[in-house]
MIVO-687424 format. One record per residue (C-alpha): z negated, y, x negated; residue number from 1. Coordinates in Angstrom, 2 decimals. Example, Ala and Ser with C-alpha at 12.3 -4.5 7.8 and 13.67 -1.06 7.14 Angstrom:
zz, yy, xx, nr
-7.80, -4.50, -12.30, 1
-7.14, -1.06, -13.67, 2
***
This chain:
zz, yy, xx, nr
199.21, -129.81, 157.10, 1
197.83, -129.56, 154.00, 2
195.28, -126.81, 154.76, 3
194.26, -129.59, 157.34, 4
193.73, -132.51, 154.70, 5
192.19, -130.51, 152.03, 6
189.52, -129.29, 154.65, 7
189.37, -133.17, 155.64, 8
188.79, -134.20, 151.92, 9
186.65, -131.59, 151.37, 10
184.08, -132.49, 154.65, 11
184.25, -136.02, 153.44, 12
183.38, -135.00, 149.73, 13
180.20, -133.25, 151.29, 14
179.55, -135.72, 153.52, 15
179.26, -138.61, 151.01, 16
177.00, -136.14, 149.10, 17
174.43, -136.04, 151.92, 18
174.44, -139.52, 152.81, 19
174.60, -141.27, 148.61, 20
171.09, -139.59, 148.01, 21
170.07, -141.56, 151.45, 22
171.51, -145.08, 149.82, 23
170.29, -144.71, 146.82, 24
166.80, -143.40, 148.13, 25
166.91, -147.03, 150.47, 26
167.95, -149.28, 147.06, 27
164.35, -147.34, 145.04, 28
162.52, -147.85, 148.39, 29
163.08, -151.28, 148.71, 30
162.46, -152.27, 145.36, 31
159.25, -149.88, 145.88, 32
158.11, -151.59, 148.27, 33
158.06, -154.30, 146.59, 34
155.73, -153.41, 143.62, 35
153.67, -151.41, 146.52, 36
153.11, -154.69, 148.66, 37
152.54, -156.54, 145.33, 38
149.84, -153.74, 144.09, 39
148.52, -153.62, 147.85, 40
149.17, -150.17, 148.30, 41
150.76, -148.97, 151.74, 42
150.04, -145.16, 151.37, 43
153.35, -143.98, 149.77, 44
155.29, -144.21, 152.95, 45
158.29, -146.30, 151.97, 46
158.82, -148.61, 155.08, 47
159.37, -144.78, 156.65, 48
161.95, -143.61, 153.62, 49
163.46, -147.68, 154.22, 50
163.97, -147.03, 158.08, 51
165.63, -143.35, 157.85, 52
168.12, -145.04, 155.37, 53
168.72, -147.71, 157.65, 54
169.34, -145.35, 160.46, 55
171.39, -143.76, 158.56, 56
174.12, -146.99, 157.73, 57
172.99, -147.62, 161.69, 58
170.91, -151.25, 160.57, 59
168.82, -150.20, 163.65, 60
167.11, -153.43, 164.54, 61
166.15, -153.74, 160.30, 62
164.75, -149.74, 160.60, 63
162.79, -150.89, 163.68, 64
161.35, -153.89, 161.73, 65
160.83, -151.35, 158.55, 66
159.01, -149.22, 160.87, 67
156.65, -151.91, 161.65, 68
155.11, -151.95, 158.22, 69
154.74, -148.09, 158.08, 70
150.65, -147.62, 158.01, 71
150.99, -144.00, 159.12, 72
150.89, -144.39, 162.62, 73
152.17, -140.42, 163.50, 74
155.19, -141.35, 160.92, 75
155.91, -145.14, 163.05, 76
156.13, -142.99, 166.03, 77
158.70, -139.94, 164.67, 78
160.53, -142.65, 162.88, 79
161.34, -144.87, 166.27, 80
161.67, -141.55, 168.13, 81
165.08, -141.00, 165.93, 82
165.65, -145.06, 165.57, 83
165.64, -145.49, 169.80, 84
168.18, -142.14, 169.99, 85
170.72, -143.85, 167.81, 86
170.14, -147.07, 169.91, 87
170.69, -144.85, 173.26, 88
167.16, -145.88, 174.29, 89
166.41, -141.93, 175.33, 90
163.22, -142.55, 177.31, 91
161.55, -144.76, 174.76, 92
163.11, -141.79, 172.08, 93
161.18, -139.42, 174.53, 94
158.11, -141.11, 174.50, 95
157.80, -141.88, 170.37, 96
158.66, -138.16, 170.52, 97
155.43, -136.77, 172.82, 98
153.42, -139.95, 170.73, 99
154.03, -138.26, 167.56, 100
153.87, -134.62, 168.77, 101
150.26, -135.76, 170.12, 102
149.50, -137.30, 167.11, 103
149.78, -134.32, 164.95, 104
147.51, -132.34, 167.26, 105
144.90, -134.24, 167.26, 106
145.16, -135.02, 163.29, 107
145.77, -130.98, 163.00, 108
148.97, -131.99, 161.28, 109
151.59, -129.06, 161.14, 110
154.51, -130.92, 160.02, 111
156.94, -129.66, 162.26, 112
159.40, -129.96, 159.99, 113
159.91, -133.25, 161.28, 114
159.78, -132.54, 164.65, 115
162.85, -130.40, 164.05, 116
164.38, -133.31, 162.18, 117
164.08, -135.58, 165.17, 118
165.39, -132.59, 167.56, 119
168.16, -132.36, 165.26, 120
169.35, -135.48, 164.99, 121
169.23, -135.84, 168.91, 122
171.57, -133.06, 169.32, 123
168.23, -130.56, 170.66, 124
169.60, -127.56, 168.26, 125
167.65, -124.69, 170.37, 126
164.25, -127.53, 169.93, 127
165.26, -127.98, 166.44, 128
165.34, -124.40, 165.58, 129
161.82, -123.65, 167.53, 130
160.38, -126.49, 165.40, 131
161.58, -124.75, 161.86, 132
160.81, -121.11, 162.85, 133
157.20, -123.28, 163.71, 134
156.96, -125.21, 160.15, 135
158.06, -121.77, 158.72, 136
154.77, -119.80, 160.01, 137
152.63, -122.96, 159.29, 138
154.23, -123.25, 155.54, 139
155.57, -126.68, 156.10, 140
156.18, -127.84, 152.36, 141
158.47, -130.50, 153.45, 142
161.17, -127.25, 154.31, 143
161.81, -127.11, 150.49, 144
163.64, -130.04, 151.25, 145
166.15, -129.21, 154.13, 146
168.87, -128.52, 152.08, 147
171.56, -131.28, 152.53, 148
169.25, -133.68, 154.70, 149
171.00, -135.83, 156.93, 150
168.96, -135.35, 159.81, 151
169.34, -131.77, 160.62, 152
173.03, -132.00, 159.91, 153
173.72, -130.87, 163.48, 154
172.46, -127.54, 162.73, 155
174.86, -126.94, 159.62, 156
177.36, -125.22, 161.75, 157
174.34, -123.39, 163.84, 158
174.23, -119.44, 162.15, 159
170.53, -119.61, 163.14, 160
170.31, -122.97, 160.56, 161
172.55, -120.87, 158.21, 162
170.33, -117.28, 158.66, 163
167.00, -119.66, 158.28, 164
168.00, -120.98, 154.87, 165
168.73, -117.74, 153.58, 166
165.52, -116.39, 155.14, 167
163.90, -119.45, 152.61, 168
166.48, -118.71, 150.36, 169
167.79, -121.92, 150.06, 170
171.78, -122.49, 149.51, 171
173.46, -122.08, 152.58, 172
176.54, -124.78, 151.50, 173
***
């Protein structure tokens, strides 16, 4: 029994620590957004960093509406592709999904390390891991930041997830 609660504790403990990094990034984006919309500037992405934190405490109509003000229109579409999963609005996930994945070709964009984020998140692990091995060979910078992110957190128990960190020898736990 107590094996069984420490290991409870201890998931919740790590859990929190993924996630408080999320809420605090959505308190600094919000009051970002604020100077940006009173400077006029648009280009640092926070409606996007809003929405994923919104996803995240599942406020999915207010990430919808944060999406809206995103400028980037490849970064609207990735960002609704994970927004209509959590609503269980699969087709419409599907289609933001092929929008942003065409999107990216034709800006010759190789961020797959968001495609892999979205495939995560919908459960895709095998789509997920295609996508990192992908950002790996293109030299994705945005993989320095995998570690701990929310939205590939169902490939933390994958040994392929655990054997690609090393590989970028990033901690495993």
């Amino acid at each position: 029994m107590a094996d069984t609660w420490d290991r409870q504790i201890r998931q919740q403990i790590h859990d929190c620590r993924l996630f408080i990094a999320m809420i605090s990034a959505h308190t600094e984006a919000r009051d970002a957004r604020v100077t940006s919309v009173a400077n006029g500037d648009w280009r640092s992405n926070v409606p996007a960093t809003v929405a994923n934190a919104l996803l995240l405490q599942h406020h999915y109509d207010e990430a919808l509406a944060e999406l809206e003000r995103e400028p980037d229109e490849g970064t609207r579409h990735a960002g609704r592709a994970l927004v209509f999963h959590a609503l269980g609005r699969h087709s419409e996930s599907d289609f933001e999904l092929q929008s942003f994945l065409s999107y990216l070709e034709t800006a010759q964009i190789p961020w797959y390390s968001e495609v892999a984020r979205i495939h995560a998140f919908r459960g895709e692990r095998d789509r997920a891991m295609e996508f990192l091995e992908k950002a790996y060979q293109k030299r994705d910078v945005d993989l320095y930041f995998i570690t701990g992110d929310p939205l590939l957190k169902n490939l933390e128990s994958d040994p392929r997830y655990k054997a690609f960190l090393r590989k970028m020898n990033l901690p495993v736990d």
